[in-house]
C-alpha positions as CSV (number, residue, x, y, z in Angstrom):
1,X,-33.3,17.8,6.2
2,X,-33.3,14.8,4.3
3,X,-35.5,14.3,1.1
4,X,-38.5,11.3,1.8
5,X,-40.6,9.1,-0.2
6,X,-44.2,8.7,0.4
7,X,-43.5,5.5,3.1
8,X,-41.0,8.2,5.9
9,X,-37.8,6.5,4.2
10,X,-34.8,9.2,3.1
11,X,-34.3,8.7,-0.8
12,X,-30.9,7.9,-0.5
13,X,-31.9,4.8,1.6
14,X,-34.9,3.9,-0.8
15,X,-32.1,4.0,-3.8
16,X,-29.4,2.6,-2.1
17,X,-31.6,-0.3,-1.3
18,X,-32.5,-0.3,-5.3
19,X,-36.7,0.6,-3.6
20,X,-36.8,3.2,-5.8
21,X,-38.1,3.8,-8.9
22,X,-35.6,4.2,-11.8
23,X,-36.7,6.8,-14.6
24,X,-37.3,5.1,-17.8
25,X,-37.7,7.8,-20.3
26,X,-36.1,11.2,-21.3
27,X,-32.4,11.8,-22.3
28,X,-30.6,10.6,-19.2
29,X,-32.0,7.0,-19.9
30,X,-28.6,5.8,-20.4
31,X,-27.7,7.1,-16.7
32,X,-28.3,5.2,-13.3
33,X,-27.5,5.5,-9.5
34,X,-24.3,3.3,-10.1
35,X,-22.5,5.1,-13.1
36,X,-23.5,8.8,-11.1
37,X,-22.0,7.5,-7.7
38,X,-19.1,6.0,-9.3
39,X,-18.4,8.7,-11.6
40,X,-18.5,10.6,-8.1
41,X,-16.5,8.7,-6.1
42,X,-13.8,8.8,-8.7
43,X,-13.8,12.5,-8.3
44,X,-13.5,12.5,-5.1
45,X,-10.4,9.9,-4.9
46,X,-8.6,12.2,-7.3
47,X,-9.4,15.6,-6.4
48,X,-11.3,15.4,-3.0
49,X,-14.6,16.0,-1.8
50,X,-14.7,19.5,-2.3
51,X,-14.3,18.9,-6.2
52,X,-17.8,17.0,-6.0
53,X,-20.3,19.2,-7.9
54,X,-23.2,18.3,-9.5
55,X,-21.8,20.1,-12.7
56,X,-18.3,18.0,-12.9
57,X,-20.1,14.7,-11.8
58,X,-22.7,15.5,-14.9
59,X,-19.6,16.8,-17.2
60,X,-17.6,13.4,-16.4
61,X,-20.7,11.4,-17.7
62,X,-21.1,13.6,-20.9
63,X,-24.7,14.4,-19.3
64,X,-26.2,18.0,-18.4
65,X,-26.8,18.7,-14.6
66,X,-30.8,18.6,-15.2
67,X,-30.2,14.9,-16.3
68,X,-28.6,14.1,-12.8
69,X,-31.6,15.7,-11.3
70,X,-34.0,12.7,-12.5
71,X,-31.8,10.0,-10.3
72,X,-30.5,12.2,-7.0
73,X,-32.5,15.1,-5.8
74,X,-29.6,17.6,-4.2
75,X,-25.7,17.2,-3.5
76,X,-26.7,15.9,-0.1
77,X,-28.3,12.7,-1.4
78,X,-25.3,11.9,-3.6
79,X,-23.0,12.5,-0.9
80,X,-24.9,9.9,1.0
81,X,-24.9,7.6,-1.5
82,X,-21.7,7.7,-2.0
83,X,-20.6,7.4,1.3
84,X,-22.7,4.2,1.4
85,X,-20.8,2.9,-1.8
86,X,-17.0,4.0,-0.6
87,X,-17.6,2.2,2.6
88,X,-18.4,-1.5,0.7
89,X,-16.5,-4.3,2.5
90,X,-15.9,-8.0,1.5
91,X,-18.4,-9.5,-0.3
92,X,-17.7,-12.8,2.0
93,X,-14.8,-12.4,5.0
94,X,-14.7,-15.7,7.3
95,X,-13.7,-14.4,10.7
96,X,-11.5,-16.6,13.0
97,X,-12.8,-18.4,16.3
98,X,-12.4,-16.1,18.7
99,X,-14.4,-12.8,19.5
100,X,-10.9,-10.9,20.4
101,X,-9.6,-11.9,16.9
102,X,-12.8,-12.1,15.2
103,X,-13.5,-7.9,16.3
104,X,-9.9,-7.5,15.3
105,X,-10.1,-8.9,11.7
106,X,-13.8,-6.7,11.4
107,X,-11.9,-3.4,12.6
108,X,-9.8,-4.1,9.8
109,X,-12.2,-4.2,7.4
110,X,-13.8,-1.5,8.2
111,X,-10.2,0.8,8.3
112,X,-9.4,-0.5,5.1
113,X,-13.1,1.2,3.5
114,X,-11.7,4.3,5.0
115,X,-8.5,4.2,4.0
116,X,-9.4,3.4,0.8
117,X,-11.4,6.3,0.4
118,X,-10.7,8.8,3.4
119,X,-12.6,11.8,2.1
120,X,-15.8,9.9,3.5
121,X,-14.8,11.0,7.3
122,X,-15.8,14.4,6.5
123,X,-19.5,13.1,5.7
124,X,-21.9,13.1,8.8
125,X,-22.4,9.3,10.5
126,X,-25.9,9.5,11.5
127,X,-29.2,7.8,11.6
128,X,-29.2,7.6,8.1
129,X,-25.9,6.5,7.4
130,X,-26.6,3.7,9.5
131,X,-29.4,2.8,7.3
132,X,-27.7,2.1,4.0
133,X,-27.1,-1.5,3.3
134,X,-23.4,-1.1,3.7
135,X,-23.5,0.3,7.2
136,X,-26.0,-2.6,8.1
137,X,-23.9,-5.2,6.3
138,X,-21.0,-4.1,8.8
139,X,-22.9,-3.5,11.5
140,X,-24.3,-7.5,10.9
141,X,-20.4,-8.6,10.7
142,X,-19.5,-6.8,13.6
143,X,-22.6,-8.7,15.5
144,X,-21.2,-11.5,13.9
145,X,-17.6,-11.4,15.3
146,X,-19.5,-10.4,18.9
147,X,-21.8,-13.1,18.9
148,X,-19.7,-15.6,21.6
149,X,-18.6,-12.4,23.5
150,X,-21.2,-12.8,26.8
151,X,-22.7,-9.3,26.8
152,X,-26.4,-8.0,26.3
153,X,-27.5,-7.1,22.5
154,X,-27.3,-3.5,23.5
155,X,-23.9,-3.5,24.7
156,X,-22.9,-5.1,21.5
157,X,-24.1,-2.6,20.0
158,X,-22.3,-0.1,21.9
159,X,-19.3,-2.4,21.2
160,X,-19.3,-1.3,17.6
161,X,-20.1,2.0,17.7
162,X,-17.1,2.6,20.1
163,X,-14.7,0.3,17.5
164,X,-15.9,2.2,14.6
165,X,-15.3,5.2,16.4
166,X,-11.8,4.3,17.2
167,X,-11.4,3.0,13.6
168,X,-12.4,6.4,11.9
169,X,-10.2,8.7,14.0
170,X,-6.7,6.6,13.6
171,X,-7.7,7.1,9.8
172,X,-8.2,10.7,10.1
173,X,-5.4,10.9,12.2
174,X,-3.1,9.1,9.8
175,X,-4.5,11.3,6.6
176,X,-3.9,14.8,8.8
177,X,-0.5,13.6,9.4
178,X,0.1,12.6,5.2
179,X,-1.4,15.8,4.7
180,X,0.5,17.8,7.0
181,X,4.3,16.0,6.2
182,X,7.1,14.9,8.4
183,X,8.0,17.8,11.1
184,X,11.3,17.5,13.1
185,X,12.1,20.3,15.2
186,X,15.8,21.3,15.1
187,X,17.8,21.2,18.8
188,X,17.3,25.0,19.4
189,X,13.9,25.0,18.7
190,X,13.5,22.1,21.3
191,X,15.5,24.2,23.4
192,X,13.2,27.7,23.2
193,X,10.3,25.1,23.7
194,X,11.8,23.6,26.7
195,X,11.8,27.5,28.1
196,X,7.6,27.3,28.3
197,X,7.2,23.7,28.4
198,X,9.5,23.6,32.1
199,X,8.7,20.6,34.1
200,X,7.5,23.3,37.2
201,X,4.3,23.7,34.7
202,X,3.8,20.7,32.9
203,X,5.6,18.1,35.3
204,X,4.1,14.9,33.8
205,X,4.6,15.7,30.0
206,X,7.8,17.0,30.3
207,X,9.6,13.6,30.4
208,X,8.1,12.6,27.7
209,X,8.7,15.9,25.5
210,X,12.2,14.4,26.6
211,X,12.5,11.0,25.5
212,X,11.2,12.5,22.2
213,X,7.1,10.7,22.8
214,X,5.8,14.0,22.2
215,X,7.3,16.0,19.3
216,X,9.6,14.6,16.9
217,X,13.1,16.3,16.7
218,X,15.8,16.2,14.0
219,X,18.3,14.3,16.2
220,X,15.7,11.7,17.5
221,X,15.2,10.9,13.6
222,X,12.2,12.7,13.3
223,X,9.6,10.2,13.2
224,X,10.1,8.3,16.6
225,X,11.0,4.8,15.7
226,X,7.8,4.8,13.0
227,X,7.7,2.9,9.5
228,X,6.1,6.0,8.5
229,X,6.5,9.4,9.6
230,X,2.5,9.7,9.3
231,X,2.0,5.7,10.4
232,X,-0.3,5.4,13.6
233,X,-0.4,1.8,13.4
234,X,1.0,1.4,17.0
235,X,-1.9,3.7,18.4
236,X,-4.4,2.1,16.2
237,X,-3.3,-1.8,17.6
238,X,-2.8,0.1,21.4
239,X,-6.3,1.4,20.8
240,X,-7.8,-1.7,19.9
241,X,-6.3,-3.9,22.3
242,X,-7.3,-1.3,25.2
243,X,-11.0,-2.0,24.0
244,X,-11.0,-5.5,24.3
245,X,-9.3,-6.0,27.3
246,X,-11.7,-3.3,28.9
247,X,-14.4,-6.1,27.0
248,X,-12.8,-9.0,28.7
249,X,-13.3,-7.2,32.1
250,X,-17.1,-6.5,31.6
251,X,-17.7,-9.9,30.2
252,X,-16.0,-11.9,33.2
253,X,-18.0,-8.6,35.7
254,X,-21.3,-9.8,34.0
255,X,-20.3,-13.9,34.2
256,X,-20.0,-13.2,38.2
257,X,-23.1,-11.3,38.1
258,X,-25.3,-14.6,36.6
Protein backbone atom coordinates (compact mmCIF):
# COMPACT_ATOMS: atom_id res chain seq x y z
CA UNK A 1 0.00 0.00 0.00
CA UNK A 2 1.00 3.33 -0.76
CA UNK A 3 2.98 5.59 1.75
CA UNK A 4 0.56 8.90 2.96
CA UNK A 5 1.09 12.21 4.38
CA UNK A 6 -0.84 13.50 7.27
CA UNK A 7 -3.72 15.11 4.75
CA UNK A 8 -4.81 10.99 2.98
CA UNK A 9 -2.52 12.08 -0.12
CA UNK A 10 0.17 9.11 -1.46
CA UNK A 11 3.76 10.82 -1.22
CA UNK A 12 4.42 10.36 -4.56
CA UNK A 13 1.48 12.61 -5.46
CA UNK A 14 2.36 15.17 -2.62
CA UNK A 15 6.07 15.31 -4.35
CA UNK A 16 5.13 15.08 -7.71
CA UNK A 17 2.92 18.08 -7.12
CA UNK A 18 6.27 19.75 -5.42
CA UNK A 19 3.49 19.64 -1.75
CA UNK A 20 6.06 18.24 -0.09
CA UNK A 21 8.54 19.24 2.00
CA UNK A 22 12.17 19.14 0.64
CA UNK A 23 14.94 18.17 3.35
CA UNK A 24 17.20 21.00 3.88
CA UNK A 25 19.98 19.65 5.87
CA UNK A 26 22.27 16.47 6.10
CA UNK A 27 24.61 15.15 3.34
CA UNK A 28 22.11 14.54 0.50
CA UNK A 29 21.37 18.44 0.44
CA UNK A 30 22.73 18.63 -2.98
CA UNK A 31 20.00 15.82 -4.08
CA UNK A 32 16.23 16.46 -5.03
CA UNK A 33 13.23 14.61 -6.55
CA UNK A 34 14.25 15.73 -10.07
CA UNK A 35 18.05 14.70 -10.27
CA UNK A 36 16.80 10.98 -8.31
CA UNK A 37 13.95 10.43 -11.02
CA UNK A 38 16.07 11.50 -13.80
CA UNK A 39 19.05 9.66 -12.74
CA UNK A 40 16.32 6.75 -12.72
CA UNK A 41 14.72 7.15 -15.72
CA UNK A 42 18.02 7.12 -17.47
CA UNK A 43 18.61 3.76 -16.03
CA UNK A 44 15.82 2.44 -17.01
CA UNK A 45 16.09 3.74 -20.90
CA UNK A 46 19.43 2.03 -21.03
CA UNK A 47 19.17 -1.08 -19.13
CA UNK A 48 15.38 -1.52 -18.28
CA UNK A 49 13.28 -1.40 -15.34
CA UNK A 50 14.57 -4.27 -13.71
CA UNK A 51 18.04 -2.47 -13.46
CA UNK A 52 16.25 0.18 -11.20
CA UNK A 53 17.60 -0.25 -7.65
CA UNK A 54 17.78 1.98 -5.06
CA UNK A 55 21.61 1.17 -4.85
CA UNK A 56 22.48 1.97 -8.76
CA UNK A 57 20.12 5.01 -8.81
CA UNK A 58 22.19 6.27 -5.44
CA UNK A 59 25.67 4.93 -7.17
CA UNK A 60 24.84 7.02 -10.47
CA UNK A 61 24.45 10.24 -8.22
CA UNK A 62 27.72 9.56 -6.25
CA UNK A 63 25.18 9.44 -3.13
CA UNK A 64 24.69 6.43 -0.51
CA UNK A 65 21.25 4.61 -0.63
CA UNK A 66 20.48 6.13 3.04
CA UNK A 67 20.73 9.62 1.32
CA UNK A 68 17.91 8.58 -1.31
CA UNK A 69 15.83 7.60 1.68
CA UNK A 70 15.44 11.36 2.87
CA UNK A 71 13.52 12.32 -0.72
CA UNK A 72 11.54 8.74 -1.68
CA UNK A 73 10.51 6.39 0.98
CA UNK A 74 10.62 2.68 -0.93
CA UNK A 75 11.21 1.60 -4.70
CA UNK A 76 7.51 1.90 -5.10
CA UNK A 77 7.37 5.62 -4.76
CA UNK A 78 10.15 6.14 -7.19
CA UNK A 79 8.67 3.94 -9.62
CA UNK A 80 5.65 6.15 -9.41
CA UNK A 81 7.37 9.14 -9.77
CA UNK A 82 9.00 8.12 -12.47
CA UNK A 83 6.27 6.92 -14.37
CA UNK A 84 4.66 10.30 -13.82
CA UNK A 85 7.89 12.02 -15.32
CA UNK A 86 8.43 9.46 -18.48
CA UNK A 87 4.86 10.02 -19.38
CA UNK A 88 5.37 14.21 -19.72
CA UNK A 89 3.70 15.47 -22.99
CA UNK A 90 3.94 18.87 -24.85
CA UNK A 91 4.40 21.60 -22.79
CA UNK A 92 1.74 23.51 -25.25
CA UNK A 93 0.13 21.15 -28.39
CA UNK A 94 -2.69 23.16 -30.35
CA UNK A 95 -5.16 20.53 -31.51
CA UNK A 96 -7.02 20.93 -34.87
CA UNK A 97 -10.91 21.76 -35.21
CA UNK A 98 -12.43 18.76 -35.11
CA UNK A 99 -12.98 16.24 -32.20
CA UNK A 100 -12.09 13.15 -34.71
CA UNK A 101 -8.69 14.81 -35.50
CA UNK A 102 -8.39 16.58 -32.40
CA UNK A 103 -8.58 12.79 -30.27
CA UNK A 104 -6.28 11.67 -33.07
CA UNK A 105 -3.46 14.24 -32.62
CA UNK A 106 -3.98 13.57 -28.43
CA UNK A 107 -3.60 9.60 -29.06
CA UNK A 108 -0.46 10.57 -30.47
CA UNK A 109 0.88 12.29 -27.88
CA UNK A 110 0.18 10.13 -25.58
CA UNK A 111 1.92 6.88 -27.84
CA UNK A 112 4.84 8.93 -28.29
CA UNK A 113 5.41 9.25 -23.98
CA UNK A 114 5.26 5.47 -24.29
CA UNK A 115 7.27 4.98 -26.95
CA UNK A 116 9.67 7.07 -25.69
CA UNK A 117 10.02 5.29 -22.64
CA UNK A 118 8.17 1.86 -22.98
CA UNK A 119 9.39 0.22 -19.81
CA UNK A 120 6.58 2.41 -18.00
CA UNK A 121 3.78 -0.24 -19.32
CA UNK A 122 4.93 -2.68 -16.90
CA UNK A 123 4.04 -0.01 -13.98
CA UNK A 124 0.46 -0.36 -12.55
CA UNK A 125 -2.25 2.45 -14.01
CA UNK A 126 -4.24 3.04 -11.09
CA UNK A 127 -5.90 5.54 -8.87
CA UNK A 128 -2.81 7.05 -8.16
CA UNK A 129 -1.36 7.18 -11.40
CA UNK A 130 -4.13 9.11 -12.45
CA UNK A 131 -3.34 11.58 -9.82
CA UNK A 132 0.08 12.83 -10.81
CA UNK A 133 0.00 16.06 -12.63
CA UNK A 134 1.11 14.35 -15.88
CA UNK A 135 -1.80 11.92 -15.98
CA UNK A 136 -4.21 14.89 -15.22
CA UNK A 137 -2.45 17.22 -17.73
CA UNK A 138 -3.46 14.42 -20.35
CA UNK A 139 -6.41 13.58 -19.09
CA UNK A 140 -7.33 17.70 -19.37
CA UNK A 141 -6.11 17.54 -23.19
CA UNK A 142 -7.96 14.57 -23.92
CA UNK A 143 -11.19 16.58 -22.32
CA UNK A 144 -10.00 19.16 -24.34
CA UNK A 145 -9.91 17.43 -27.84
CA UNK A 146 -13.60 15.94 -26.55
CA UNK A 147 -15.10 18.96 -25.62
CA UNK A 148 -17.45 19.56 -29.14
CA UNK A 149 -18.01 15.69 -29.22
CA UNK A 150 -21.94 15.71 -27.84
CA UNK A 151 -21.65 13.04 -25.14
CA UNK A 152 -22.17 13.32 -21.20
CA UNK A 153 -18.86 14.19 -18.92
CA UNK A 154 -18.79 10.65 -17.88
CA UNK A 155 -18.68 9.18 -21.22
CA UNK A 156 -15.84 11.38 -21.95
CA UNK A 157 -14.31 10.09 -19.53
CA UNK A 158 -14.76 6.61 -20.59
CA UNK A 159 -13.68 7.99 -23.97
CA UNK A 160 -10.10 8.29 -22.76
CA UNK A 161 -9.73 5.58 -20.67
CA UNK A 162 -10.69 3.30 -23.66
CA UNK A 163 -8.03 5.49 -26.14
CA UNK A 164 -5.40 5.20 -23.57
CA UNK A 165 -6.10 1.78 -23.38
CA UNK A 166 -5.81 1.21 -26.98
CA UNK A 167 -2.71 3.46 -26.98
CA UNK A 168 -0.74 1.43 -24.37
CA UNK A 169 -1.30 -2.07 -25.93
CA UNK A 170 -0.16 -1.18 -29.73
CA UNK A 171 3.01 0.10 -27.74
CA UNK A 172 3.44 -3.08 -25.94
CA UNK A 173 2.54 -4.86 -28.76
CA UNK A 174 5.08 -3.16 -31.00
CA UNK A 175 8.01 -3.52 -28.11
CA UNK A 176 7.09 -7.58 -27.77
CA UNK A 177 7.44 -7.78 -31.41
CA UNK A 178 11.20 -5.62 -31.37
CA UNK A 179 11.94 -7.71 -28.60
CA UNK A 180 11.00 -10.94 -30.01
CA UNK A 181 12.59 -10.28 -33.95
CA UNK A 182 11.28 -10.95 -37.33
CA UNK A 183 9.92 -14.69 -37.60
CA UNK A 184 9.16 -16.16 -41.05
CA UNK A 185 8.22 -19.69 -41.16
CA UNK A 186 9.83 -21.74 -43.98
CA UNK A 187 7.15 -23.61 -46.61
CA UNK A 188 7.39 -26.93 -44.70
CA UNK A 189 6.87 -25.63 -41.61
CA UNK A 190 3.60 -23.89 -43.04
CA UNK A 191 2.88 -27.12 -44.39
CA UNK A 192 3.20 -29.45 -40.89
CA UNK A 193 1.13 -26.41 -39.47
CA UNK A 194 -1.54 -26.60 -42.14
CA UNK A 195 -1.80 -30.54 -40.92
CA UNK A 196 -3.45 -29.16 -37.27
CA UNK A 197 -4.66 -25.84 -38.40
CA UNK A 198 -7.22 -27.81 -41.33
CA UNK A 199 -10.01 -25.67 -42.33
CA UNK A 200 -12.58 -28.79 -40.81
CA UNK A 201 -11.32 -27.21 -37.28
CA UNK A 202 -10.61 -23.80 -37.69
CA UNK A 203 -12.76 -22.96 -40.84
CA UNK A 204 -12.70 -19.08 -40.47
CA UNK A 205 -8.91 -18.61 -39.76
CA UNK A 206 -7.74 -20.91 -42.13
CA UNK A 207 -8.02 -18.47 -45.10
CA UNK A 208 -6.30 -16.17 -43.60
CA UNK A 209 -3.40 -18.46 -42.28
CA UNK A 210 -3.52 -18.65 -46.16
CA UNK A 211 -3.18 -15.37 -47.62
CA UNK A 212 -0.33 -15.09 -45.06
CA UNK A 213 -2.78 -12.40 -42.38
CA UNK A 214 -1.88 -14.69 -39.68
CA UNK A 215 1.82 -15.86 -39.51
CA UNK A 216 4.42 -14.48 -41.59
CA UNK A 217 6.28 -17.04 -44.00
CA UNK A 218 9.58 -16.81 -45.80
CA UNK A 219 7.96 -16.73 -49.25
CA UNK A 220 5.23 -14.05 -48.32
CA UNK A 221 8.45 -11.81 -47.28
CA UNK A 222 8.06 -12.38 -43.84
CA UNK A 223 6.68 -9.37 -42.58
CA UNK A 224 3.31 -8.97 -44.57
CA UNK A 225 3.60 -5.89 -46.55
CA UNK A 226 4.93 -3.90 -43.18
CA UNK A 227 7.53 -0.94 -43.02
CA UNK A 228 8.75 -2.86 -40.13
CA UNK A 229 8.64 -6.37 -39.30
CA UNK A 230 7.61 -5.29 -35.66
CA UNK A 231 5.47 -2.00 -37.05
CA UNK A 232 1.71 -2.16 -35.89
CA UNK A 233 0.99 1.15 -37.22
CA UNK A 234 -1.88 -0.23 -39.48
CA UNK A 235 -3.64 -1.81 -36.26
CA UNK A 236 -2.83 1.16 -34.20
CA UNK A 237 -4.72 3.70 -37.06
CA UNK A 238 -7.51 0.56 -37.62
CA UNK A 239 -7.85 0.73 -33.90
CA UNK A 240 -8.34 4.16 -33.62
CA UNK A 241 -10.55 4.83 -36.40
CA UNK A 242 -12.86 1.76 -35.12
CA UNK A 243 -13.26 3.95 -31.82
CA UNK A 244 -14.40 7.02 -33.33
CA UNK A 245 -16.63 5.81 -35.71
CA UNK A 246 -18.25 3.61 -32.84
CA UNK A 247 -18.15 7.60 -31.23
CA UNK A 248 -19.79 9.03 -34.19
CA UNK A 249 -22.62 6.44 -33.80
CA UNK A 250 -23.35 7.15 -30.03
CA UNK A 251 -23.12 10.77 -30.56
CA UNK A 252 -25.70 10.97 -33.59
CA UNK A 253 -27.87 7.81 -31.06
CA UNK A 254 -27.79 10.53 -28.22
CA UNK A 255 -28.63 13.71 -30.81
CA UNK A 256 -31.93 11.60 -31.64
CA UNK A 257 -32.50 10.92 -28.18
CA UNK A 258 -32.73 15.08 -27.23
Amino acid sequence: MAETTDTGLPRAVAIAWGMHEVPQRGPSRGLSHERIVEAAIKIADVEGLAAVTMQAVARSLGFTTMSLYRYVSSKDELLRLMQDAALAGPEKLKLPGTWQEALRAWAATVRAAYRAHPWVLELPRGQIAVLMPNSVRAAELGLAALQSLDLRDDEKIGVILVVSQHVASSVELEQNLREEGEVAIGAEGIDMLGEVITAQRFPHLKPLMEAGYYVASEDRGGSQGRAEPDSVDAEYDFGLDLIISGLEVLEQRSARTT
